[in-house]
VEXTOR-232246 format. One record per residue: z, y, x of N, C-alpha, C in turn; residue number from 1; chain. Coordinates in steps of 0.001 Angstrom, whole numbers, plus 500000, padded with zeros to 6 digits. Atoms other than C-alpha are relative to their C-alpha. Example, Ala and Ser with C-alpha at 12.3 -4.5 7.8 and 13.67 -1.06 7.14 Angstrom:
BEGIN
npz npy npx capz capy capx cpz cpy cpx n chain
500000 498810 500890 507800 495500 512300 500000 501200 500900 1 A
499940 498810 499180 507140 498940 513670 500730 501090 499230 2 A
% end
This chain:
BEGIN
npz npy npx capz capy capx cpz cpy cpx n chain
500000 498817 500849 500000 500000 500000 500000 501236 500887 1 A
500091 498117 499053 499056 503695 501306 500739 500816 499099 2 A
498900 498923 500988 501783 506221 500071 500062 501641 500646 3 A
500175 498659 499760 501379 510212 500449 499006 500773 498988 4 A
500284 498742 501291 500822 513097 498514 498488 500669 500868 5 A
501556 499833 499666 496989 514053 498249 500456 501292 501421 6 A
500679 499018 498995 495161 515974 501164 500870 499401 501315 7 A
499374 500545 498921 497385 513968 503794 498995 499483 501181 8 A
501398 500703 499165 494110 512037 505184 500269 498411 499510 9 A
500423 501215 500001 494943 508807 503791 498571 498907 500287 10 A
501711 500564 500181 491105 507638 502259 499500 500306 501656 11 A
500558 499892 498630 490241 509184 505793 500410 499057 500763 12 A
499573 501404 499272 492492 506666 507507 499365 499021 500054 13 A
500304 501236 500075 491527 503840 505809 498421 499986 500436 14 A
501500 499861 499484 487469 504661 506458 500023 499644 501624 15 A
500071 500512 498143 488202 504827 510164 500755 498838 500516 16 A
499095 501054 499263 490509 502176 510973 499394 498978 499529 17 A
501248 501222 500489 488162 499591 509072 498893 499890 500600 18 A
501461 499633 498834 485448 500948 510905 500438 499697 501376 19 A
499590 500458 498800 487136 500815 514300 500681 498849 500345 20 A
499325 500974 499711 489100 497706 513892 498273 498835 500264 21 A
500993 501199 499569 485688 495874 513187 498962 500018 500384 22 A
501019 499616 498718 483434 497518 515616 500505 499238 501432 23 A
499877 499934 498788 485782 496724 518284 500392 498358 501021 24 A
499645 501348 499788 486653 492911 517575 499256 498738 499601 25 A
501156 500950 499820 483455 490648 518125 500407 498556 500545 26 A
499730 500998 499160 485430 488637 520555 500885 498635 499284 27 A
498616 500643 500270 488567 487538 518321 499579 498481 499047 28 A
500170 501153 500670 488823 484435 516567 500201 500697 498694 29 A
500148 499559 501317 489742 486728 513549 498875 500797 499394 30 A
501329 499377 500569 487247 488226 511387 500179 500703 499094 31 A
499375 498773 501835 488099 491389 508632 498573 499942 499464 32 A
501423 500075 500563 485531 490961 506233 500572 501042 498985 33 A
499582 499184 500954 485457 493349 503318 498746 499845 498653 34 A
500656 500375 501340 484217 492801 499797 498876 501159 500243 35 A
501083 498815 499350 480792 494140 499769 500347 501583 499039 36 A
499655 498928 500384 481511 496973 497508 501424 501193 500968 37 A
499475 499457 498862 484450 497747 499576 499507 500864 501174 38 A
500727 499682 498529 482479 497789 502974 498697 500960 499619 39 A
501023 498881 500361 479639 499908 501290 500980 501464 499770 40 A
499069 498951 500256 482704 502499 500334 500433 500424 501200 41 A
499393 499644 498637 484214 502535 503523 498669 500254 500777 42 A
500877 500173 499371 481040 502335 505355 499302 501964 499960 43 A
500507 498909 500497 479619 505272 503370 501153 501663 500320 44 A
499225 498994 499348 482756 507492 504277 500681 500211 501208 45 A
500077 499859 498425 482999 506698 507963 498372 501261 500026 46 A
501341 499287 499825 479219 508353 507740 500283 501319 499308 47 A
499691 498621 500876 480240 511164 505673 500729 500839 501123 48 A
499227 499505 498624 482961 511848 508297 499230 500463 501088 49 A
500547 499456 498480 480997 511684 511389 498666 500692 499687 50 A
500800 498745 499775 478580 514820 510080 500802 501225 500366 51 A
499616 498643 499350 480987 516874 511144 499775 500463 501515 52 A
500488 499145 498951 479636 516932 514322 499122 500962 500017 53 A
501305 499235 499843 476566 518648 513339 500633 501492 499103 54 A
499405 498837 500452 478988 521438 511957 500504 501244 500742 55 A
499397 498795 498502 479360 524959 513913 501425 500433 499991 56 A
498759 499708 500106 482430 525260 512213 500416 498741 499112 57 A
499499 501224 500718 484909 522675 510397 499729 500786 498850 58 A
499756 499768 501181 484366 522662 506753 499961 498469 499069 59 A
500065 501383 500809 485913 519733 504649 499108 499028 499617 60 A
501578 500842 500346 483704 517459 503691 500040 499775 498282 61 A
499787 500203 501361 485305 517064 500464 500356 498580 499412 62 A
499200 500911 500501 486342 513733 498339 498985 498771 500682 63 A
500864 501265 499213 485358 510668 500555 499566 498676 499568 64 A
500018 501532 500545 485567 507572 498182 500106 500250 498530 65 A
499298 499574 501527 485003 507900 494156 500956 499394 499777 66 A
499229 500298 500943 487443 506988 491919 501796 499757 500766 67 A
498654 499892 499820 491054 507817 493730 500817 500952 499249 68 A
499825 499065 500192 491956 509625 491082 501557 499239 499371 69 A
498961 500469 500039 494777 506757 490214 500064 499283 501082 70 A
499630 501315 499085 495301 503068 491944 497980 499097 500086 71 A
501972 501026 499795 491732 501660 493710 500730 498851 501533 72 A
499659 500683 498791 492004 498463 495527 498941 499417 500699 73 A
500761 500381 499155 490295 497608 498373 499832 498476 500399 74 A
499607 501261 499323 489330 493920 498984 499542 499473 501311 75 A
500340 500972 498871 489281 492011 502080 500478 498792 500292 76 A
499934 501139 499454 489442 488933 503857 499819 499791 501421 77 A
499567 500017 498589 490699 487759 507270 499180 498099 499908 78 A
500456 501269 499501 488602 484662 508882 500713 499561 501133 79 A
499081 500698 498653 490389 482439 511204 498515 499028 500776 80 A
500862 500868 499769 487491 480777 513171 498567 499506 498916 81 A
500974 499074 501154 484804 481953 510408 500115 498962 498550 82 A
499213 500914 501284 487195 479795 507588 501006 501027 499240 83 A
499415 499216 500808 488591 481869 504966 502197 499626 500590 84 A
498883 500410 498928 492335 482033 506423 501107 500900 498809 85 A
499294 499235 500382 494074 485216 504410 499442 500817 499051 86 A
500499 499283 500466 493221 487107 501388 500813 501565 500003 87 A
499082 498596 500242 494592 490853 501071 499057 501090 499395 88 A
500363 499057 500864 494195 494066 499223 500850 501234 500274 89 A
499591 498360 499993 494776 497836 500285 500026 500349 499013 90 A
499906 499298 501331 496056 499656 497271 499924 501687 500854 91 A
500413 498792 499563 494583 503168 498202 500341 500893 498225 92 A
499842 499729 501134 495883 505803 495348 499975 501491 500125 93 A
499701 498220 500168 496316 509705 494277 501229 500000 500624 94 A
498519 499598 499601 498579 511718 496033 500974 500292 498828 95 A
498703 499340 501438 500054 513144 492586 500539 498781 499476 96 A
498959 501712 500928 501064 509596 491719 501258 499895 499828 97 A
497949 500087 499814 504398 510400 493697 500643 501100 499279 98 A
499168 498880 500095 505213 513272 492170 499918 499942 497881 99 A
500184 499718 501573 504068 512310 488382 501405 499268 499693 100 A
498692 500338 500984 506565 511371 485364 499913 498372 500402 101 A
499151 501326 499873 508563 508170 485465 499098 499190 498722 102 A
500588 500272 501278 506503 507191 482178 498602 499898 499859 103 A
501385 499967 500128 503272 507605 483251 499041 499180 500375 104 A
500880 500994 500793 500814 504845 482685 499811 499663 501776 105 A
500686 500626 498407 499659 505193 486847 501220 499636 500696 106 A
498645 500155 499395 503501 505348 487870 500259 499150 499884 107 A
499755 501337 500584 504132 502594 486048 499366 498605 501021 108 A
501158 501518 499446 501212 500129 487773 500430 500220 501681 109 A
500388 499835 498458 501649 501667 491756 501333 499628 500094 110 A
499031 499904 499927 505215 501398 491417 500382 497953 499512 111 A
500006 501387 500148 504602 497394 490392 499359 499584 500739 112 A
500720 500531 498712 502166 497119 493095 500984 499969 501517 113 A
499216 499708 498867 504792 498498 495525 501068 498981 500474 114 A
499217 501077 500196 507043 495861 494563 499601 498734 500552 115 A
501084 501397 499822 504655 493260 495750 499055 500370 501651 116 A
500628 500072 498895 503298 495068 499046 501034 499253 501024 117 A
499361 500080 498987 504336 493828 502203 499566 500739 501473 118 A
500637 499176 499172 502941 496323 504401 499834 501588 499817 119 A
500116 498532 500300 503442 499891 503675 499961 501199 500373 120 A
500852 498540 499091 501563 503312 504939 500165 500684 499639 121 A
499358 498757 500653 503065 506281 504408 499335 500620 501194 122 A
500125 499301 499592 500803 508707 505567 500324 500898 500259 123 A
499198 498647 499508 501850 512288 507335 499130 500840 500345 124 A
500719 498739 499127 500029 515340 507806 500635 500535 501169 125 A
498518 499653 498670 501784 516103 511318 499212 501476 500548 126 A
499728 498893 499071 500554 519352 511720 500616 501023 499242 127 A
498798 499801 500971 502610 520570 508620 501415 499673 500214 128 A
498628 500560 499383 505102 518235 509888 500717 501097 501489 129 A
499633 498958 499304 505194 520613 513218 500017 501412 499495 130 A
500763 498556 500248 504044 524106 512325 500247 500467 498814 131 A
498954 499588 500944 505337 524094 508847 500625 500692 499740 132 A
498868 499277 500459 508287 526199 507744 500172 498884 499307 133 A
499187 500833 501328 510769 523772 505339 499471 499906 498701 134 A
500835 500502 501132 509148 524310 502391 498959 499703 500009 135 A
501706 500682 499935 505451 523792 503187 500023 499061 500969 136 A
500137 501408 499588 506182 520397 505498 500512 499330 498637 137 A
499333 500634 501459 508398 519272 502477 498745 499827 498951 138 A
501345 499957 500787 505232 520318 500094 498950 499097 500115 139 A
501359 500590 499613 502509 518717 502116 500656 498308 500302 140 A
499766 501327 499736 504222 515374 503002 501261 499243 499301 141 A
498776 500159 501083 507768 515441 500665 500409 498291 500517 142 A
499119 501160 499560 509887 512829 502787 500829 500056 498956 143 A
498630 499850 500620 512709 513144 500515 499634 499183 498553 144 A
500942 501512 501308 510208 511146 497326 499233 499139 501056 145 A
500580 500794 498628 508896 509089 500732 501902 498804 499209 146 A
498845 500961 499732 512590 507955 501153 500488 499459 498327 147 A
499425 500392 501530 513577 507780 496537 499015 498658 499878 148 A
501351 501156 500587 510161 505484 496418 500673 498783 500754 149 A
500063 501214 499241 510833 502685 499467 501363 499987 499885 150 A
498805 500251 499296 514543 502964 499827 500438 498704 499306 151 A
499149 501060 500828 515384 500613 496695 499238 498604 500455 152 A
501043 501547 499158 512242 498009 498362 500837 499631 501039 153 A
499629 500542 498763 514378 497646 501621 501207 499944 499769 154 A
499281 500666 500402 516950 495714 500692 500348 498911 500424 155 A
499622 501200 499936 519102 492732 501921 498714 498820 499560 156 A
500662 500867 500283 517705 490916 500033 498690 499680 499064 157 A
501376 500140 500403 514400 491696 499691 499085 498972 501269 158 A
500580 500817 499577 511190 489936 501287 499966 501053 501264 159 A
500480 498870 498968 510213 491539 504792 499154 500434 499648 160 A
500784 498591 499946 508711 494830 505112 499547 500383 501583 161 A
500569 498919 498686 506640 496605 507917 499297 501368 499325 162 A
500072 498521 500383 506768 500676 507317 499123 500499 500843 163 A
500541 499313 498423 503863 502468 509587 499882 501160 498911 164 A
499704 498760 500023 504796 505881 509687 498746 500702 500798 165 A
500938 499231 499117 500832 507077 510673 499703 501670 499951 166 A
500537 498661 500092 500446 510841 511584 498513 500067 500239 167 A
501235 500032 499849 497124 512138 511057 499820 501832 500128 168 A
500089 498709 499753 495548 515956 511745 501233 500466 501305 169 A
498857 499932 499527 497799 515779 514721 498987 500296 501327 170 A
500970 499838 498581 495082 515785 517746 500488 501526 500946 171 A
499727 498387 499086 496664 519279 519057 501252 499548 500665 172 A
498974 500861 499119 499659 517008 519918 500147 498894 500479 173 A
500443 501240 499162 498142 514239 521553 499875 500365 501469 174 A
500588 500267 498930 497315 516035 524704 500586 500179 501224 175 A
498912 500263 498663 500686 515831 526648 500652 499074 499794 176 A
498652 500210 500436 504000 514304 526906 500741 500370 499043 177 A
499246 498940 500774 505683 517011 525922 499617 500788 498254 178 A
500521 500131 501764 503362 517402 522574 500671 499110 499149 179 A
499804 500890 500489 503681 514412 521707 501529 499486 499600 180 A
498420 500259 500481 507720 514205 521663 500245 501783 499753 181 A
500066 498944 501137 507421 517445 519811 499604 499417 498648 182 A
500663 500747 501257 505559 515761 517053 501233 499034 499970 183 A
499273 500654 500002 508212 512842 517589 501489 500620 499019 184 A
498887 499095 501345 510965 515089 516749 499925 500578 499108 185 A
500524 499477 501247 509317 516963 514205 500616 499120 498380 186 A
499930 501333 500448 509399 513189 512761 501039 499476 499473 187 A
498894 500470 499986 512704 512346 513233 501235 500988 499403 188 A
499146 499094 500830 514217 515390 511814 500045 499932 498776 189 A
500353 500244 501397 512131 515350 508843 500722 498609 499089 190 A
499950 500928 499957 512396 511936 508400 501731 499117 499993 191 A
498939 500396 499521 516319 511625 509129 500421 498640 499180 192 A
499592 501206 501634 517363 509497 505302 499417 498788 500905 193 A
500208 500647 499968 514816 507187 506203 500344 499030 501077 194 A
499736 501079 498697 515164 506270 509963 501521 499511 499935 195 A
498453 500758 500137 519330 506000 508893 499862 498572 499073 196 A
500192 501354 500884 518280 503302 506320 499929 498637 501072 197 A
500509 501284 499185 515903 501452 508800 500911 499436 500960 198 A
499126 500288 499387 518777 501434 511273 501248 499043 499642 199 A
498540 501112 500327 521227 499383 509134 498767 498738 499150 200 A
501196 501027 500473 517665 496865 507509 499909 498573 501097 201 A
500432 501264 499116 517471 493549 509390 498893 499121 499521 202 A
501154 501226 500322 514663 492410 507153 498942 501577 500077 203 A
501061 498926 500034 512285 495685 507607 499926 500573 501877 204 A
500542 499353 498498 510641 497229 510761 498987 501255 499660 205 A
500965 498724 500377 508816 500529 511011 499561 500382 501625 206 A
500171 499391 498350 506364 502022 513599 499556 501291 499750 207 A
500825 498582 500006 505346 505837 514260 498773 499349 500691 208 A
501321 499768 498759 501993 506170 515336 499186 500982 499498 209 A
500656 498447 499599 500195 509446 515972 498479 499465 499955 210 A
501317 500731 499432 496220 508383 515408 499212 501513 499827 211 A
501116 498684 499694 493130 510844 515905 498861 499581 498906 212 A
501416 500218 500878 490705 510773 512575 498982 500041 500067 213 A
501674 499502 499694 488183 513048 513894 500081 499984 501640 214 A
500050 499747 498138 489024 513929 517573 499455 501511 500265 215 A
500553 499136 499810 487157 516625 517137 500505 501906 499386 216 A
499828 498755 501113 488800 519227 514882 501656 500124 499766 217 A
498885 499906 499187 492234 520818 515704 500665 501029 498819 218 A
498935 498974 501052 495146 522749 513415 499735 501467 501188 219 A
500273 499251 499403 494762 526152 514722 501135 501121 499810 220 A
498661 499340 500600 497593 528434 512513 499846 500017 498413 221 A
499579 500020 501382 498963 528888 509263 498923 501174 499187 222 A
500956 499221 500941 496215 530967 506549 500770 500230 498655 223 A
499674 499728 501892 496531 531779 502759 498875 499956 499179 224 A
500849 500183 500492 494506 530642 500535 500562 500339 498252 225 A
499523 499920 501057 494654 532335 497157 501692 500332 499988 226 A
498330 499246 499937 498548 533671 498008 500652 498783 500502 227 A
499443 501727 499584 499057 529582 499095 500059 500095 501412 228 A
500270 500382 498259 499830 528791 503038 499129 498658 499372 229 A
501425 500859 499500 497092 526523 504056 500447 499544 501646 230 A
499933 500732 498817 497009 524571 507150 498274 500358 500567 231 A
501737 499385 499174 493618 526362 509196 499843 498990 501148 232 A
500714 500422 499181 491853 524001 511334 498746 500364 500712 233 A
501686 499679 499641 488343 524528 513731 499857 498885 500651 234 A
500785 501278 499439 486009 522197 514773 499798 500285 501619 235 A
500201 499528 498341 485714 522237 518781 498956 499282 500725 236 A
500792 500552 499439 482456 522232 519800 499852 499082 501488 237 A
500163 500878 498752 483122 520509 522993 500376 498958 499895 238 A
498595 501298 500565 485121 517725 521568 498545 498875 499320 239 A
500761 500997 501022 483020 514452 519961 500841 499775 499128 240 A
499035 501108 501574 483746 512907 516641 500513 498751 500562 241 A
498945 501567 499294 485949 509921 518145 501423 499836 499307 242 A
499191 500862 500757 488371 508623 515900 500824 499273 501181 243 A
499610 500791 499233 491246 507089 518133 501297 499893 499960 244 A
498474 500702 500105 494465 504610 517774 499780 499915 498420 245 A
500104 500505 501093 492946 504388 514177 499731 498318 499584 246 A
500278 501858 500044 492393 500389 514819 501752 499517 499842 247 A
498662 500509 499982 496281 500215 515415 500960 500163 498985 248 A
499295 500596 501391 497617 500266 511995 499561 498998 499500 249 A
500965 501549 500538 495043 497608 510927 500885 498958 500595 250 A
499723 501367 499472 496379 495477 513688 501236 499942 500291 251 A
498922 500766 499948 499933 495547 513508 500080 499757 497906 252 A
500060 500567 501409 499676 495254 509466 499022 498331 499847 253 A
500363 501605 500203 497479 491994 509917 500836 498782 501209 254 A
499557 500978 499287 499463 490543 512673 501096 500106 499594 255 A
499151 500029 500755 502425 491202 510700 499741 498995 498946 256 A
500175 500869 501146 501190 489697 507503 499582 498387 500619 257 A
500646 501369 499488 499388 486667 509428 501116 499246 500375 258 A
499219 500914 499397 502646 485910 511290 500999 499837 498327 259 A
499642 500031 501038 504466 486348 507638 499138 498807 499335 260 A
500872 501110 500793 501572 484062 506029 500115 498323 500986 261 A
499904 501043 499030 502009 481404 509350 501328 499262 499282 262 A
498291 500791 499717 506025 481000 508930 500001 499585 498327 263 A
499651 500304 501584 505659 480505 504589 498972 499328 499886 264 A
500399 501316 500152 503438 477539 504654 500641 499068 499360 265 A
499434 501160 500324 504019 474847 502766 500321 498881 500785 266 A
499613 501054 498891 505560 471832 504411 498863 498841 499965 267 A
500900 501204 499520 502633 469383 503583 498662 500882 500844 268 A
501392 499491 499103 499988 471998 504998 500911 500123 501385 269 A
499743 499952 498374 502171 472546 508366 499675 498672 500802 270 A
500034 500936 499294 502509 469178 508730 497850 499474 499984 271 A
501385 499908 499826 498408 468941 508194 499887 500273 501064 272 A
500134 499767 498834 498072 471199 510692 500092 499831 501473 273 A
499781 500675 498933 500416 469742 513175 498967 498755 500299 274 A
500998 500735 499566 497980 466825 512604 498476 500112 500414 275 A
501014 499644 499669 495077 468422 513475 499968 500933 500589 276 A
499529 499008 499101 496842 470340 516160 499163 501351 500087 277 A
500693 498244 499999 495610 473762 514720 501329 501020 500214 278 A
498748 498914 500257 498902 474943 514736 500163 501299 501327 279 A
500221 499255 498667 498477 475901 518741 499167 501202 500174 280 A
501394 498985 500207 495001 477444 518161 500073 501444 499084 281 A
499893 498407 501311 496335 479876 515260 500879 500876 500878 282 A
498647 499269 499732 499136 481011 517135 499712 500461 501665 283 A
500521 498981 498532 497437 481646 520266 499169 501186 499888 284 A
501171 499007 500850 494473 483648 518434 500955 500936 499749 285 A
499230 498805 500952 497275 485826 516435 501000 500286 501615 286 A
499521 499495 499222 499068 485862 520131 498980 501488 500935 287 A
500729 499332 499692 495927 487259 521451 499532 501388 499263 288 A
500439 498841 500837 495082 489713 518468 500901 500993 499995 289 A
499126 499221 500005 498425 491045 518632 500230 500945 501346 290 A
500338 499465 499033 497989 491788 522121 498947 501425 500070 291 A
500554 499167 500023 496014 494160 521367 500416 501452 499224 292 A
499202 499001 501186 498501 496790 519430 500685 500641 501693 293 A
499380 499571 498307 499879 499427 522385 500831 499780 499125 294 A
497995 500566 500082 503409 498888 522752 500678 501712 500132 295 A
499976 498722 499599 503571 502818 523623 500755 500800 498931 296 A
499662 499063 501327 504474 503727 519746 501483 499727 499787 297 A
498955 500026 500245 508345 504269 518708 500270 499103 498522 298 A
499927 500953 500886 509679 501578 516603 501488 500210 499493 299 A
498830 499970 501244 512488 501684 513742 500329 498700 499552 300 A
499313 501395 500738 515109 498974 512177 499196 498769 501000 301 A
499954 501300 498983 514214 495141 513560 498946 499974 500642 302 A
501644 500084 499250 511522 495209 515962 499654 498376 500024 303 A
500102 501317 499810 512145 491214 516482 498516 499807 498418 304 A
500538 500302 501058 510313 491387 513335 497870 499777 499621 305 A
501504 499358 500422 506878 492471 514406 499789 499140 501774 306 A
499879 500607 498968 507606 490276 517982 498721 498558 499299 307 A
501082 500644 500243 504511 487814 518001 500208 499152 501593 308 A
499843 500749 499184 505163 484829 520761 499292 498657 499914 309 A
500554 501591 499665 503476 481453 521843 500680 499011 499515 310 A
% end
């Protein structure tokens, strides 16, 4: 499930990290396939995206995927050795979802889907998150219905959870140290409720990660639009469209779920497997795929949880 209040970059997320996860993994024994309607959606707003190079200046592009105007789900499928292995489904939705009535027909359905994810993306505009004032980070990303929505999901004795905490519009604090644990704390201030939760959770894990949508197109200062602050960005002609660390939510959410789908096997399919010693072969593949997630990003509540071993 993707959770954030419109204009965050979710739909943008998901376009690029589908796109870059399965541009970049020819080699793996896994395979993300995506329902063709899906992969024509996503496909079609990776391409939408990358005309902003041919732009002298940034100007939105505007709504990237029809129909998010409630709950749209995305289907895919994970191949293990080109054998159907894992089915799953991105629930991509409106930002106003979080903020509508308790009664309302879409609240109702995302809020029963939520119940049922095991993987959950709470997008962040992080240059609101920095640059902000209190009420317009609160406005644009509203941790405080972040933490009312998930807190009652992470629970004793609920099922495991993995939380990725992805910032996006953040590329102006990618290009130090010292940016980058600016943005961190930004994070961790905002953010306080939640990271105290994850800290006492032994069945949930959460990761920050900072990814680059466009690469190309940078927060610049605060505007007014219509008497509204606005978040002003420009496009920087020297910069390419490069999308980057957008593959690494994909791949700790499927090597999460995969090692989740490995350990809840039934006992006559394990023992199958043991007889047809696939059990080695899966678990080296998902050792190898996981290998591929940097280790670089700050991690919340049980990390053992997202630990992937031989």
């Amino acid at each position: 499930m993707m959770v954030g209040p419109d204009g965050v970059g979710k739909t943008t997320l998901l376009a690029t990290m589908y796109y870059e996860l399965s541009r970049v993994d020819n080699d793996s024994p896994f395979t993300l396939m995506a329902t063709a309607d899906t992969h024509q959606d996503l496909q079609a707003a990776y391409e939408k995206l990358s005309t902003i190079i041919t732009q002298p200046t940034f100007t939105p592009t505007g709504p990237l995927l029809k129909g998010t105007a409630g709950i749209i789900e995305r289907q895919f499928q994970l191949l293990f050795n080109r054998n159907p292995e894992l089915d799953f489904i991105f629930c991509d939705i409106a930002g106003g979802i979080i903020r509508a009535e308790e009664t309302n027909q879409d609240v109702i359905d995302f809020k029963t889907r939520l119940n049922q994810a095991t993987v959950i993306i709470n997008v962040i505009d992080g240059s609101a998150l920095v640059e902000g004032d209190p009420t317009l980070a609160n406005s644009k990303n509203e941790p405080q219905s972040i933490y009312e929505l998930l807190s009652p999901l992470l629970q004793p004795d609920k099922q495991p959870h993995l939380l990725l905490f992805v910032i996006t519009k953040c590329e102006a604090w990618l290009k130090n140290v010292e940016s980058q644990q600016q943005l961190e704390h930004a994070f961790e201030t905002q953010y306080e409720l939640m990271i105290n939760l994850l800290a006492e959770m032994t069945n949930t894990v959460a990761v920050l990660i900072p990814v680059k949508t466009l690469g190309c197109v940078e927060f610049t200062h605060i505007g007014y639009q219509n008497q509204v602050k606005e978040m002003i960005f420009v496009r920087k002609p020297n910069l390419p469209f490069q999308p980057n660390n957008t593959d690494q939510p994909l791949r700790y959410a499927l090597a999460f779920a995969l090692q989740q789908h490995n350990q809840n096997r039934s006992k006559w399919n394990k023992f199958m497997r043991w007889l047809w010693n696939e059990n080695t072969a899966f678990q080296h593949a998902l050792v190898q795929f996981a290998e591929e997630r940097q280790k670089n990003f700050k991690i919340y509540g049980n990390a053992s949880l997202i630990e992937v071993t031989k």
